[in-house]
N, C-alpha and C positions, 0 to 999 in steps of 0.2 A: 229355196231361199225364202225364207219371211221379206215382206212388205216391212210391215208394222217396224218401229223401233229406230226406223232411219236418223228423227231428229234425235233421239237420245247419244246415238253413236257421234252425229252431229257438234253438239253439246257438249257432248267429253272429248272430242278434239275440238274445239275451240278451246275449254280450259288448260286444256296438255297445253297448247298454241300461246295463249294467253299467259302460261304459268311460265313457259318458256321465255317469254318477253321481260315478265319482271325477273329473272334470275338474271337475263344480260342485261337490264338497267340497272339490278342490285350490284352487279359484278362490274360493270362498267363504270358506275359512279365511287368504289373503292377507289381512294387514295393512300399511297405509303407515305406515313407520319415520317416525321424528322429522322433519321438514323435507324428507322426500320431497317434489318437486312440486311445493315451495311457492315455488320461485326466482318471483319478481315481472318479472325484467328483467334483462340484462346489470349488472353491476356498473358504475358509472362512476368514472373516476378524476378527480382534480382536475389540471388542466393550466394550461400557462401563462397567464397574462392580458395582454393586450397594450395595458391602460387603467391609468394612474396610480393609488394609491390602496388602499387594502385590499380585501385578495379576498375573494371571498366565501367561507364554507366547504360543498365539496361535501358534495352529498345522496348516499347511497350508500344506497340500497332493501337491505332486510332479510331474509332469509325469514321466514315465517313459521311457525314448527312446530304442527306437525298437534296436536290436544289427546290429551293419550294417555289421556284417562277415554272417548274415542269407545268408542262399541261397535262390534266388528270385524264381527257380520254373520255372515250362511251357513249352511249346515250346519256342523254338530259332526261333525269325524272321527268319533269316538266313536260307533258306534251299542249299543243295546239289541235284545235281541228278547224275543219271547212265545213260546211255541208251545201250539194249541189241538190238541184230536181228539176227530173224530166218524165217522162211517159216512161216503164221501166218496159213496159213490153213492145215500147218501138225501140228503142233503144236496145236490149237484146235481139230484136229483129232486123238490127241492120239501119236502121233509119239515118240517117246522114244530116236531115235536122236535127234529131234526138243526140246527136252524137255532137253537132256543132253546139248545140246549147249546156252542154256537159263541158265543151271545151270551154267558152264562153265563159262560163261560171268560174270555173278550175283559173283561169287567167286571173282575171278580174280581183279573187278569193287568197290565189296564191301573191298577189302581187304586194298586201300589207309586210310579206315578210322576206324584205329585200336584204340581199346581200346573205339571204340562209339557205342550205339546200337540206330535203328532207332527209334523214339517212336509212329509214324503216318507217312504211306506212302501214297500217289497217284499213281497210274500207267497209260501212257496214250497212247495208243496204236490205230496202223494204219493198217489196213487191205486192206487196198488198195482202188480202186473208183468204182463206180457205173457207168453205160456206158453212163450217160449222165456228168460225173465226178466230180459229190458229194462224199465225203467218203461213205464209205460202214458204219458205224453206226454202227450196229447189228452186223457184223464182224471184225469192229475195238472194240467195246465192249467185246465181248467174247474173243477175243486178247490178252485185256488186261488181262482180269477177270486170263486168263490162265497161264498166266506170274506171277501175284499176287499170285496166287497160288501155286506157286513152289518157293517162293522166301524164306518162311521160311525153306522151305527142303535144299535150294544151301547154306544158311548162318544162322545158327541156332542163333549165339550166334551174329549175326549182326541185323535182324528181329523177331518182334514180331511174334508169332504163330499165325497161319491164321484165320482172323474176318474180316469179310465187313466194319467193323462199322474203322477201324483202318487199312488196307488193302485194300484201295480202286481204282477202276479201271473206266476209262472212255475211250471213246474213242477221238482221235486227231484228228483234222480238219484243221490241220495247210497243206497249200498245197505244202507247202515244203517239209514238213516228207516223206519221201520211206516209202512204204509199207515193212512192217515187222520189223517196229522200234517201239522199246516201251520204252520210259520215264520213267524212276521211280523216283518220287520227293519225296526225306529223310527229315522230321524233326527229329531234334533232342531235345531231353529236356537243358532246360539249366542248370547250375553247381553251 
């Protein structure tokens, strides 16, 4: 098995991942317009009648339009983030300060947005550089994963309970970012 190549494979799942995201914020924010959908049947017309007497008058089926007070559903384009920091390798080491100061933040950070609960996070975390000063990957990964995972314990009723699939973590390659910054990007459902 090759070494080499890890963060490229990295990198094209985060897109797959990422690309995934905008197709169910694109799919989610689709609303049905007024009488989309709602044809019931071919239209009938009235024709001739071949019995003596008054016609009847044709029934011609109606749409019916969509109620437009529905609520559309989805994600919100729109996201929010946080950003917390601590020591990223005490805090993957179990550190229980490192961990309370992660909670600390995450409280504090989630607390501007009352009355919302998150419905799909990202979290993307920096562990600092490699000595030729590539991020560290495998260390900004586990960073984040660790972060992700304390965030439904710091705000119960702000985060969903913890799932990969809805709780996800990657690592940052932005060369700006400090090591021991981690992102957390909130969607929220719309209303």
């Amino acid at each position: 098995m090759r070494k080499g190549g890890s963060g490229a494979r990295l990198a094209g799942w985060l897109f797959a991942d990422l690309l995934l995201v905008m197709v169910v914020v694109a799919l989610g924010g689709q609303t049905m317009t007024e009488g989309a959908g709602a044809r019931i049947g071919p239209e009938r017309t009235a024709g001739p009648t071949s019995t003596s007497g008054p016609s009847p008058t044709p029934t011609i089926p109606t749409a019916v339009p969509s109620s437009p007070a529905a609520p559309a559903g989805g994600l919100d384009p729109d996201t929010e983030s946080i950003t917390v920091n601590t020591d990223p390798e005490d805090l993957i080491g179990g550190s229980d300060r490192a961990a309370a100061s992660i909670r600390s933040q995450v409280v504090q950070k989630a607390g501007q947005f009352k009355g919302e609960r998150a419905a799909f996070v990202i979290v993307f975390g920096n562990a600092g550089r490699l000595p030729g000063g590539a991020v560290d990957t495998r260390s900004s990964t586990a960073y984040a994963e660790a972060v992700a995972k304390l965030l439904p314990s710091a705000a119960p009723d702000f985060f969903p309970p913890y799932d990969e699939k809805i709780i996800r973590s990657y690592h940052n390659t932005d060369p700006l970012v400090p090591s021991g910054t981690a992102e957390i990007e909130l969607f929220f459902l719309l209303h």
